[in-house]
Structures are given as structure tokens and as C-alpha cells.
C-alpha positions, 0 to 999 in steps of 0.5 A: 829515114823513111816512115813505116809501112803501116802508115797511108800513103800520101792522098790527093788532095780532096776539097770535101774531105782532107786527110793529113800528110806525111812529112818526107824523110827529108824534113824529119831528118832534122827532127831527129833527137840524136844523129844515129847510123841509117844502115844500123835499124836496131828493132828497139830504136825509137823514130820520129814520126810527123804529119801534116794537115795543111787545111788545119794548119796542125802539125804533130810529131809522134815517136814511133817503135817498132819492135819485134814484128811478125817476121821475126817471132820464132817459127812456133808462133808464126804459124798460129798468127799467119791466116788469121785477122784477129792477129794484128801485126801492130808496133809497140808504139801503135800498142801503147796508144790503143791501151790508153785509149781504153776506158778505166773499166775496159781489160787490157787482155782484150788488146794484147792477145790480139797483138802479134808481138807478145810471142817475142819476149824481147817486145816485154820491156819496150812495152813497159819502158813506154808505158813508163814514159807515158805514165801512165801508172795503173795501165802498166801495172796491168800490162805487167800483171798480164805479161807475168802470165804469158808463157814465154815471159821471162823476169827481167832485171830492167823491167822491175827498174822501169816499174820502180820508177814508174811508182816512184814517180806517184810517191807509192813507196810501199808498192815500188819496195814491193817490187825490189823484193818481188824481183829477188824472189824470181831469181833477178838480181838487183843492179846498181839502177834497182838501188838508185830508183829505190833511193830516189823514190824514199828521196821524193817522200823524204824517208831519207834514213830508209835511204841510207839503209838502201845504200848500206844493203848496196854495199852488203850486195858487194855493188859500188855506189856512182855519182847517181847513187850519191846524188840521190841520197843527197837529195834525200837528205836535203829535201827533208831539211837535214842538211847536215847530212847531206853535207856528210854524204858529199864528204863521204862521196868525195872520199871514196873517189867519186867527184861531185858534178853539177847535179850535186853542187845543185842538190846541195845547194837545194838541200840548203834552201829547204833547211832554211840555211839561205846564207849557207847557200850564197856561200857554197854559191860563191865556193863554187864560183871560185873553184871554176863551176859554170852554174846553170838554170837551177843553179840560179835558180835556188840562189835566187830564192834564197836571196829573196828569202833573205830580203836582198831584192837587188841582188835577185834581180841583178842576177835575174838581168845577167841571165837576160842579157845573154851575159851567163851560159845559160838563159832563165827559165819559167821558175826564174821568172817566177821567182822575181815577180815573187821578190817585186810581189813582196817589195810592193812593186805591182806594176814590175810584177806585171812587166816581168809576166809579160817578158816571160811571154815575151820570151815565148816561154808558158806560164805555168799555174805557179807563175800566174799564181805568183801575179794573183798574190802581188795584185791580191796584196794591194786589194787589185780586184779587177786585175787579179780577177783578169789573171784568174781567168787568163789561168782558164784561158791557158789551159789550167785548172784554178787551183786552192792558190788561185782561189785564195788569191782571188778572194783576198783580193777581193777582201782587202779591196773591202768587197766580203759579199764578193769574197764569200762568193769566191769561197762558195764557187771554189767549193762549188767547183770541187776544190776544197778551200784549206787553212790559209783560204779560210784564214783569208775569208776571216780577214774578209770578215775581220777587216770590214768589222765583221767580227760575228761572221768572221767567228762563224767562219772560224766555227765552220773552218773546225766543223770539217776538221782543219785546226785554226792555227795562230794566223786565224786567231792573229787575224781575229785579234787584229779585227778586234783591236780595229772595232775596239770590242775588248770583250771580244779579245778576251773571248778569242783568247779565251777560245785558243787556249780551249782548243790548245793552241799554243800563241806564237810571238805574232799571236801575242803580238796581235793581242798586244796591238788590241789592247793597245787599240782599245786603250788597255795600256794596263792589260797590253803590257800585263800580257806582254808579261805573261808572254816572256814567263812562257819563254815565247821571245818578243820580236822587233813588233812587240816592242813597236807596239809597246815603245809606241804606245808608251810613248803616246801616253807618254809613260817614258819610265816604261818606254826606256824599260821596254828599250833596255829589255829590247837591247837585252835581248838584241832585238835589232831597233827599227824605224818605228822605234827610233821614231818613237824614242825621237818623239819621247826626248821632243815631249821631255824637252831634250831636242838634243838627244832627239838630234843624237839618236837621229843621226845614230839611226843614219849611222847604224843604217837604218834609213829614217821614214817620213815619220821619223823625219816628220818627228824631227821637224815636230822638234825643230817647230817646237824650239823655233829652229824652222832652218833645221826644220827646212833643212830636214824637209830638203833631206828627205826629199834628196833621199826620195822619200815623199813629203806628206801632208802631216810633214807639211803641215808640221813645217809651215807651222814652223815657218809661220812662227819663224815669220817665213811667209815666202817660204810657206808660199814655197812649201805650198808650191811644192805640195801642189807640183808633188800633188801632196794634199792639203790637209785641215792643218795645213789650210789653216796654216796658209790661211794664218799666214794670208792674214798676217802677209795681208797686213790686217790686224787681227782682231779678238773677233777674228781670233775666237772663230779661229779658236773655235774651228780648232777646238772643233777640230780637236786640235787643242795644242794649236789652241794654245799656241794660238792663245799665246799669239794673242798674248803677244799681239797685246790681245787679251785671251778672255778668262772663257777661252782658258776654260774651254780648252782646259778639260781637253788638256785634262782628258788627254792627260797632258799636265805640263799644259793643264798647270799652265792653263790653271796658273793663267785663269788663277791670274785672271781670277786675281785680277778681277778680284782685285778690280772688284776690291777696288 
């Protein structure tokens, strides 16, 4: 294949001013999409065309069509352009370029009456199909207004296809249904492409029963659908969520004799995904397997997203290494990648984010805005500042423009790192740089606020986000609440619920759940569950959060009536037991003495295969130290550390008292061993017990002096409990507490509401109140 004759020949080289060279046929004949027959030049074929600027080190390849030329427009037109230069003998692609390279204002009839091929009728639709795959909307819609008025234009039944298309391309429904009756009206008969385009173009703005009645208009015009036509209403299905239709239509396609290919596995698959139906589509996944359908790219793809949805990581990621180790037919792509850094973004698994981005360069494929968008949100989560600062000007760097994504990303990232004053700046820039913030930017800069206890500005924001007419939604007043509960300004709460119900917001079940947290935070028991009420009278269901927040707090004030209450109605309702719950039904046997059916539920929670935390192995150890069973306490100590869950400082502390009172003065030096290689910190309680335990290893006798400093220090530390204990130490070294530390930490018992402690302390300093009388007596 040889290049056209409008192109220069190939100049010398010049050192003062280099001009690019031609690739030869010979290295273009691998660039050839498709092989086709050299002695068959059709006149509409499409060609390759490259050059080379070796000083630049650029290379570019164009597509080149010819079209009809001077030599071959009919005699009464050849006449009028030969003699004249304002006639140029251009090719179709060399006119293509010259309209996109006009200005929005400039007219295109200047270019095409100066070009020779518009008296060929035949160079009509090769102008408009590559206009269409430039597209470029408004330049074709004026080269086909200007070809309708040329005389020797004919309408074209393919032309309207093209320019259905091109409008449904930029989801202008309206003009592309325009144009299917317009054709009609120039006597063009639609075909089974015309339909096709107008299905899709309703599939893309999800008017899928407009589609439906395309298709039965299809079979009224007496034009058998095919698999595209089918495929195409499924799609129109799916993307609108109604899955069950789409189900019906690939039944219905099935029993007019048209198979469903791997598109339409896809589209089901996809129709699935958008309806939320995710375990729906792992088990069309599996069908498919079964029934010998390779999947490919896409397939993958969507099944991959639907396992992150349903929080099966290790799956999405398993698949992901198939697709790596070259072990599928098919590689993944820019979506894939995507997708997993998605699944370690919500695991919290920053640094695997950061590792999969870089094998996707790697790889050599580009990112896209999504894939750095996708990093933004996985450092934004955890307050990673800088580093999603550095991702935000890497999308500059590649050619991207930051969109709202990569906005709201940056500014969380600074908000949950602390920094407002950085975040509003953020917020200030986006709207500096014409990109205008939406509901989940300003939901971010509330949170900003919120979290730095901010409430007043965080209001204002609130008022300004409805000023420029963007509704608050229950995230922003969620967001409100929480920050509320934070700084403890019930006022504020009751004045944020006050607010939603004059703007008519209707609380979802996170939205109550926030104003229950609050009230709880602010120590509220009465009203948290007084709104916990009011929630279940207007039919919004609680969810696992609720009754965390309520078993929680129950437990904590140890109200156990209503903490059984609570569990009975979450059973009720069959709303699945989390760890936080198990936790605190662990820690409301311990406070009741009932070691036992703490030890019951702990191993039921292992059996139903909710793996305890380290705040539920911490509560076990709690009831161990309180029965002065420190084997089971070491025991669950060497459990969690076998399920790789890191011991901290409150579960260490809560073991060395355990040991401390076991007399294991080796096995807390162990325990100490083990919090230094493990860097475990030490924590106030955990000094103190290592401290105790150096005095007792040491051999001294503790006298009553030392003992009132140690006293003192844990009243000032607001550990009353240990105080206690302590007192009763004392008692059984044959030291006498005096009557003066009895009293001093009878008031904390009183204020913390903890009367099996309160009686006891009344009883003893009523016994030293006896005896002294009697001494007095005597």
C-alpha cells in the first residue's frame, strides 16, 4: 500500500528546519486493522496513514479515506471545477479535519462549497459516518443540514442511522427520535439498524418501556428483531434496575430462536448489578460456567463488583490474581484494577491500594480519572493528607481535569486529618476552578466542621449548602448529630432535629441512629431510648447500629432489664448479633456475677461465626481477674494472639492485674516482655500493676504510708474500683484502712451509680464507727 499523492514526498534532511517523514509501505502493512485484498481499491476503504519526525522522536498514525475524486464526479460537474483553484480536490478525511479545525462561530459552507466531492452523491455518507466517528455532534448536525440542501442529495437510509446514533451518543433522545420520523417523511424506510439505535439510545437515558414499544413498532413494520435488537432492550432494562424484565426478554429472545451470546450473558449479569441483585448475579455467574460460557474482561468485571458489594474481599481478589496469572483467557483491564483497589479502600488496606495502582502502571495500562479517584478515597479514609494531595496532582500530570470526585476526596482527607482551615480552602479552590461542589462535597466540609467541634460553622454550611438550592439529605444531619454527641451540646441536637422536620426530611435508620448515639454521649439514657420509640411507631426498622448503641449504653449503666429487652426485640426482628453486642451481653453477665453464662455466650459467638475482637476478648479476661481464675485469663490472652488479633494496652493491663492477684510475678514480667517486642504501650494501669508487682517481688513490707500514695494516685486517676481492691489488700496484709480512705472514695461509688460497692463501703465505715464508739465506752 502506498500513501496518496497529496502527501510530499520525502525531503532531505535539513539541520535548520526538519519536516516529518513518511512511513514506507512496507511498515504500514503491519498496521493494517484488517488484512484486505491489494488489487480491490474500493473508493470508500479506509487506509492508514503514518509519519515520522525523527528529530521529535513523534510518530502519528491517521486513517485516511479517499472518497470520490475529481476524476470520477459525473461530466456535468467536471466541467465547472477543472480551471478553477477555488475547487480543491480534497479526500474525505483531509475534510473532516478542515471542519474541526474551524471555530464554533465559523460556517461550514465556506469549506464544503470549496470541496470538489460534494457533487458525488456517493461522498454524502462517508462524510457523515466520519464525522460520526469523531464525534463530533454539533459539526455533523451542520454538515447534514447543509447536505439536505445540495441538489443532488439523495436521503439515505444509512445516513439517518449514523446520525441516530451520533445523538444517542449525547443522550439527545428527543432529536434522534426526531430524526427516525423525519426519515419516514423523505420516503426512507427504517431497517433493523434505524430500531437498534433508537433502542439503545432510550437504553442509555433508561426509558426502557419506550424501548419496548420500539420494538413492538419493529414487529408492526413486519422487521424480525436479531440478537443486537434483543440485546439492546435488555440492556434498557437492566440499566434502569428492572431486572426482572430483562429476565423476560432474554426468555422471550430464547424462545423466538434467537441464542443469547456473550454480550447478553454480560448485560444480564450487569442488569443484575444495577438492580442491587448481587447474589442473583454470582449465580448466573456460576450458570454460566456450567454451561461452557468463556467469560471475559466485562464478565469479570461485574462479578467482581458485585462480590465487593457483598463484602466477599477474598473472593474479588482471588479472581483478580487469576486474571493476573495469565491463568484466564482474558487479562484484566483499567475497570479491574479499579475495582480491587475499591475492595482494599473499604477493608482498610491502604498500602495494597497503593500496590495494585502501581502494578496497573506497571502493566502499562493508563489510569483513568476513576482509578485515581478510587486511591483519593482509600487515603482520604484514613486522614492520609499528603499522600492524597500527591494523587490529586498526579491527575493534573496525566492529562485530567480534577473533577467533584477528586475534590471531595482532597477535602475529606484533609477533614478527617483535623485540618478545616485546609479543608475550606480546598472547597474554595474547587469553586474557584469552575466545579461546582454537590451534596456529598458539602456533607464532607460539615463533617470537616463537625469533627473539630465546630458546630456553629459547620450549621453555616449547612444554611449555605440550601441557599444555592441542594437539599440536605440525612448524611448531612447524621453528620450534625454525631458532632453534637461529640461536644455534648444537647441543645444543639434537639435544634438539628428540630431544623430536619421543618424542612421535611423524613430520618432514615442512620439518622436515628445518630440521634441516638448523641443522646447517649451526652448522658440522655431517658430521651435516647424515648427516640428509639418514636423511631419503631413510624415503621423505620432498627438495624444491627441501633441496638449497639442501645445494648451499649444499657449495659454501661447497668440498666440489664432494659439490656435483655433490647436483645429480645433484636432477635425479633432478626437483626444478625455483632461483635459489639455479644461484648456487651459478656460484660452485663460479668457485672451480674454470672461468669458462667458470660463463658456460654462467648463461645456461642465462635460458634455462629462471629470472630470475637479484642474488646471481647478483653471483657473475658475482665471476668476471669474478677473470679481470680488468671489461668482462663492467660489462656484467652494466648487465643487472641493465635487468631492474630493484637493485644492492647487495656487487655494487658487487665491480665497483669489478673496475674498480680494470682501471685504470677514471672508471668507479668513475661506479659511486660511481650508488650515491649509487640510495641504494645504502656498504659497508666499497666505501670501501676508492674510498679505493685516490684514492690511485692522486691520483699519489702509495704507499709500504710506507702499504701495512702498509691491510694491517692488512683483516686486521682479516677480509678475507684482499683481503690477498692487495694483497701482490701490492705486488709489482708493485717493493715487497717483508716475510716478517712473509706470515706474518700465512698462519693465516686455514689456518683457512678454502683450500689453493690456503695453498701459495702457504708457497711465497713459503720463497723469502724462502732468500734470506736465502743472504745469511747469503755
Amino acid at each position: 500500500m502506498s500513501c496518496g499523492s497529496s502527501q510530499p514526498p520525502l525531503p532531505p534532511l535539513q539541520a535548520d528546519k526538519p519536516k516529518p517523514a513518511k512511513l514506507s509501505s512496507s511498515n504500514l502493512e503491519a498496521l493494517r486493522p484488517t488484512s484486505r485484498d491489494d488489487k480491490k481499491s474500493s473508493w470508500d476503504g479506509r487506509r492508514l496513514v503514518g509519519s515520522v519526525d525523527y528529530d521529535k522522536g513523534v510518530s502519528r498514525v491517521t486513517v485516511e479515506v479517499a472518497g470520490v475524486g475529481r476524476d470520477q464526479i459525473p461530466a456535468r460537474y467536471r466541467l465547472r471545477v477543472y480551471g478553477t483553484r477555488w475547487q480543491k480536490d480534497w479526500k474525505v478525511s483531509e475534510v473532516v479535519e478542515r471542519l474541526l479545525r474551524l471555530n464554533h462561530w465559523d460556517d461550514v459552507d465556506a469549506v464544503l462549497n470549496c470541496w470538489v466531492g460534494r457533487f458525488a452523491r456517493k461522498n454524502f455518507s462517508l462524510l457523515i459516518r466520519e464525522m460520526s466517528n469523531k464525534g463530533s455532534l454539533e459539526r455533523a448536525v451542520q454538515v447534514f443540514q447543509w447536505m439536505k440542501s445540495q441538489k443532488n442529495y439523495c436521503p439515505r437510509t444509512d445516513i439517518y442511522n449514523m446520525m441516530i446514533r451520533l445523538h444517542a451518543r449525547h443522550n439527545q433522545i428527543d432529536q434522534a427520535r426526531g430524526l427516525f420520523f423525519e426519515m419516514q417523511e423523505w420516503r426512507c424506510k427504517p431497517d433493523a439498524e434505524t430500531y437498534n439505535s433508537l433502542i439503545s439510545a432510550h437504553g442509555r437515558a433508561g426509558q426502557w418501556r419506550w424501548a419496548t414499544n420500539i420494538v413492538e413498532d419493529m414487529l408492526s413494520a413486519a422487521i424480525p428483531p436479531t440478537r443486537s435488537t434483543y440485546n439492546n432492550l435488555i440492556n434498557a432494562c437492566g440499566s434502569s434496575g428492572n431486572w426482572k424484565e430483562a429476565l423476560k426478554v432474554c426468555k422471550k429472545m430464547t424462545e423466538n430462536g434467537v441464542g443469547p451470546d456473550l454480550v447478553t450473558h454480560n448485560i444480564i449479569l450487569s442488569a443484575f448489578k444495577s438492580g442491587s441483585q448481587y447474589a442473583k448475579a454470582l449465580a448466573y455467574f456460576e450458570l454460566m460456567k456450567k454451561t461452557n460460557i468463556s467469560p471475559d474482561t466485562v464478565t469479570f468485571n461485574i462479578v467482581i463488583h458485585c462480590l465487593v458489594k457483598l463484602g466477599q474481599y477474598g473472593r474479588a481478589v482471588d479472581i483478580f490474581n487469576l486474571l493476573i496469572g495469565k491463568r484466564a483467557e482474558c487479562c484484566p483491564d483499567v475497570v479491574t484494577f479499579t475495582s480491587i483497589i475499591h475492595a482494599y479502600s473499604i477493608c482498610g488496606q491502604v498500602e495494597n491500594c497503593n500496590k495494585v495502582f502501581n502494578m496497573m502502571l506497571a502493566e502499562g495500562m493508563k489510569p483513568n480519572i476513576v482509578s485515581f479517584n478510587a486511591l483519593m478515597a482509600a487515603y482520604a479514609s484514613h486522614g492520609m493528607h499528603d499522600e492524597a494531595f500527591a494523587t490529586f496532582n498526579e491527575i493534573k500530570h496525566a492529562g485530567y481535569r480534577p473533577d467533584v470526585v477528586s475534590y471531595t476526596s482532597l477535602l475529606n482527607a484533609y477533614g478527617r486529618s483535623g485540618q478545616y482551615k485546609k479543608a475550606r480552602g480546598i472547597f474554595d479552590m474547587m469553586k474557584k476552578n469552575s466545579c461546582r461542589p454537590n451534596r456529598v462535597t458539602y456533607n464532607a466540609l460539615i463533617d470537616a466542621y463537625g469533627s473539630a467541634g465546630m458546630i456553629s460553622e459547620a450549621v453555616q454550611v449547612l444554611r449555605e449548602m440550601e441557599g444555592i438550592g441542594i437539599q440536605p439529605d440525612n448524611v448531612s444531619l447524621s453528620t450534625l448529630l454525631a458532632a453534637c454527641g461529640r461536644c455534648g451540646q444537647i441543645v444543639k441536637i434537639n435544634s438539628i432535629l428540630s431544623m430536619a422536620k421543618s424542612l421535611g426530611i423524613e430520618l432514615n435508620t442512620v439518622a436515628h441512629n445518630s440521634a441516638i448515639g448523641s443522646y447517649m454521649a451526652v448522658g440522655e439514657y431517658r430521651k435516647a431510648v424515648a427516640f428509639y420509640r418514636m423511631m419503631i411507631e413510624k415503621n423505620v426498622r432498627p438495624d444491627t447500629t441501633t441496638f449497639n448503641i442501645l445494648i451499649t449504653g444499657s449495659c454501661k449503666l447497668e440498666k440489664f432489664n432494659d439490656f435483655f429487652e433490647f436483645l429480645d426485640e433484636m432477635k425479633e426482628l432478626n437483626v444478625p448479633l455483632s461483635k459489639e453486642v455479644y461484648s456487651s451481653l459478656i460484660c452485663a453477665y460479668i457485672k451480674q456475677g454470672n461468669v458462667a453464662e458470660a463463658e456460654k455466650t462467648f463461645a456461642m459467638m465462635k460458634a455462629t461465626g462471629c470472630m470475637p475482637d479484642v474488646i471481647t476478648y478483653t471483657s473475658m479476661i475482665n471476668a476471669y481477674r474478677s473470679t481470680d481464675h488468671w489461668k482462663k485469663a492467660w489462656d484467652v490472652f494466648e487465643e487472641m494472639r493465635v487468631n492474630n488479633i493484637k493485644p492492647d494496652p487495656i487487655a494487658c493491663s487487665a491480665l497483669m492485674e489478673a496475674l498480680n492477684r494470682g501471685c504470677q510475678s514471672a508471668m507479668v514480667l513475661q506479659l511486660a516482655k511481650v508488650m515491649r517486642e509487640e510495641s504494645i504501650l504502656l498504659n497508666s494501669r499497666a505501670s501501676f500493676e508492674i510498679l505493685f508487682h516490684k514492690i511485692v517481688a522486691s520483699g519489702i513490707v509495704v507499709s500504710f504510708s506507702t499504701y495512702s500514695v498509691l491510694l491517692k494516685n488512683l483516686l486521682a486517676a479516677g480509678r475507684w474500683r482499683k481503690y477498692i481492691e487495694i483497701l482490701e489488700w490492705m486488709e489482708d496484709g493485717g493493715i487497717r484502712p483508716s475510716l478517712q480512705m473509706y470515706c474518700s472514695v465512698l462519693s465516686h461509688a455514689l456518683k457512678y451509680k454502683s450500689m453493690k460497692h456503695a453498701v459495702l463501703i457504708q457497711e465497713r465505715i459503720g463497723l469502724m464507727n462502732l468500734k470506736v464508739f465502743e472504745s469511747i465506752l469503755r
